[in-house]
C-alpha positions as a Markdown table, in Angstrom:
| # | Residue | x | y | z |
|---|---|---|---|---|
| 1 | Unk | 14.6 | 0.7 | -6.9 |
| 2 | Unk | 13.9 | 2.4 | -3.9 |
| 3 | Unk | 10.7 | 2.2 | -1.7 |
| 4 | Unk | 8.4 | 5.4 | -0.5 |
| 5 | Unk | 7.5 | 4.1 | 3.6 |
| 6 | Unk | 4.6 | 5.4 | 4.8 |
| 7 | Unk | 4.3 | 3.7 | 8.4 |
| 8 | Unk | 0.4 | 3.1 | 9.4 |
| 9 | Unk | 1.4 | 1.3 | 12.5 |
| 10 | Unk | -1.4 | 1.8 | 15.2 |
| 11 | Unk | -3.7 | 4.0 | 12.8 |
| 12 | Unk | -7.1 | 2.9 | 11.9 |
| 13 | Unk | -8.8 | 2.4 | 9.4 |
| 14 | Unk | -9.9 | 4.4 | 6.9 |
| 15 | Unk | -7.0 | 6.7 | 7.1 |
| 16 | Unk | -4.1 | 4.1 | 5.9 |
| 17 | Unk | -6.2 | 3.4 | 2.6 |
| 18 | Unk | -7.2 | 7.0 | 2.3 |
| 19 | Unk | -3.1 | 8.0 | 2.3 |
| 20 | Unk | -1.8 | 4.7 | 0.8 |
| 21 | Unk | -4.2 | 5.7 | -2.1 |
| 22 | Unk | -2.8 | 9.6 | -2.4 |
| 23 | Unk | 0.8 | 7.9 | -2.3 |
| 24 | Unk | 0.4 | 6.1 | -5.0 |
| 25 | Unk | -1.6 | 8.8 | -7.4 |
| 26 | Unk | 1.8 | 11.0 | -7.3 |
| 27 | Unk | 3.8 | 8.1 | -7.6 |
| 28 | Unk | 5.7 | 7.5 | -11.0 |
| 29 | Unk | 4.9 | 4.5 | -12.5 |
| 30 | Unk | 7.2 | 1.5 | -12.0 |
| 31 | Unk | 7.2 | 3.1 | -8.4 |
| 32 | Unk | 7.6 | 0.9 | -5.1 |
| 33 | Unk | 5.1 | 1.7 | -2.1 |
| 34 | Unk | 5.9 | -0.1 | 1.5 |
| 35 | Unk | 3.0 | 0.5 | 3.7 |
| 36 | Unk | 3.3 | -0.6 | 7.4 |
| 37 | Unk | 0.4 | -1.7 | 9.9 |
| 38 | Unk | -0.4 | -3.3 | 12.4 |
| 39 | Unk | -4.1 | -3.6 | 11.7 |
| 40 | Unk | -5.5 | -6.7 | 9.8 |
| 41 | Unk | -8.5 | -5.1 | 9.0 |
| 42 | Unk | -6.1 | -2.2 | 7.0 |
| 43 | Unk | -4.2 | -5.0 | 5.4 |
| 44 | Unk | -7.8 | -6.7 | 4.2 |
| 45 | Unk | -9.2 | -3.2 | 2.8 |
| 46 | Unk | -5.6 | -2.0 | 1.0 |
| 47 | Unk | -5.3 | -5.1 | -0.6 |
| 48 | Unk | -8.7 | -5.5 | -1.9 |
| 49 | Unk | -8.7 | -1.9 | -3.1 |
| 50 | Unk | -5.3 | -2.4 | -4.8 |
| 51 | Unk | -6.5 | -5.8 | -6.3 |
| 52 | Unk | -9.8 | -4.4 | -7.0 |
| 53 | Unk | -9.4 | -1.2 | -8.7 |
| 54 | Unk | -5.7 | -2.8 | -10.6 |
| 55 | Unk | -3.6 | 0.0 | -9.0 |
| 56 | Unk | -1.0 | -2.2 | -8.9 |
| 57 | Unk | 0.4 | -6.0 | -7.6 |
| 58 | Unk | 0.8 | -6.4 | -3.5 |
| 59 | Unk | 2.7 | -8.8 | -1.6 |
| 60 | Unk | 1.9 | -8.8 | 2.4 |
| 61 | Unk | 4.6 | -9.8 | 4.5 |
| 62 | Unk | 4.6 | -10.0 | 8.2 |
| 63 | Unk | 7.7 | -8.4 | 9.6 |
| 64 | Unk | 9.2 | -8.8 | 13.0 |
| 65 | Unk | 6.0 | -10.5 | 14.1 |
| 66 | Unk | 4.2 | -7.5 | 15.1 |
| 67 | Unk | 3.0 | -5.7 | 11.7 |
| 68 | Unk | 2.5 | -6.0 | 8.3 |
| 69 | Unk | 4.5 | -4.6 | 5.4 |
| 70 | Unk | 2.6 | -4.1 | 2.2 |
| 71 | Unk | 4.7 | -4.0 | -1.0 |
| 72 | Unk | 3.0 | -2.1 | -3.6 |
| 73 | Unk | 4.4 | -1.7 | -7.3 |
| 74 | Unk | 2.5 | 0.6 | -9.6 |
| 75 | Unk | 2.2 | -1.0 | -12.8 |
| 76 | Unk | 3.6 | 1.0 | -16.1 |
| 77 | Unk | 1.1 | 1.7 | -17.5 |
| 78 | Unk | -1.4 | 2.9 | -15.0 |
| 79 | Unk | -3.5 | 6.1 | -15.8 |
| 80 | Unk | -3.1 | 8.6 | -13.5 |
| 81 | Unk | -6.8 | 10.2 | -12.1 |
């Protein structure tokens, strides 16, 4: 399956939760999300709001040493807002 990239790199936070969060509300579910940042701050507040609300599983993986890529898969059986 195919990821939807939305690169975050050198934006601050709010505004990589605020569009990571609209991603995934028009995302079908089973989807795959890859957000990139630099920012562990963004990294902290996506992944608690993923974890926290159950939007879906993350896994955080630090590519080429310099950012972050956040896998997010939206569960089946997620109700959309």
């Amino acid at each position: 399956m195919d990821y939807i990239v939305i690169d975050m790199r050198s934006i601050s936070c709010p505004e990589p939760l605020i569009r990571t969060i609209k991603v995934i509300d028009s995302l079908q579910k089973g989807g795959l999300l890859k957000v990139l940042t630099d920012k562990d701050e963004c990294v902290k507040l996506i992944k608690e709001v993923i974890e926290g609300f159950n939007l879906g599983t993350i896994e955080v993986i630090l590519e080429g040493g310099d950012h972050y890529a956040l896998i997010i898969k939206i569960p089946t059986n997620l109700k959309n807002t």
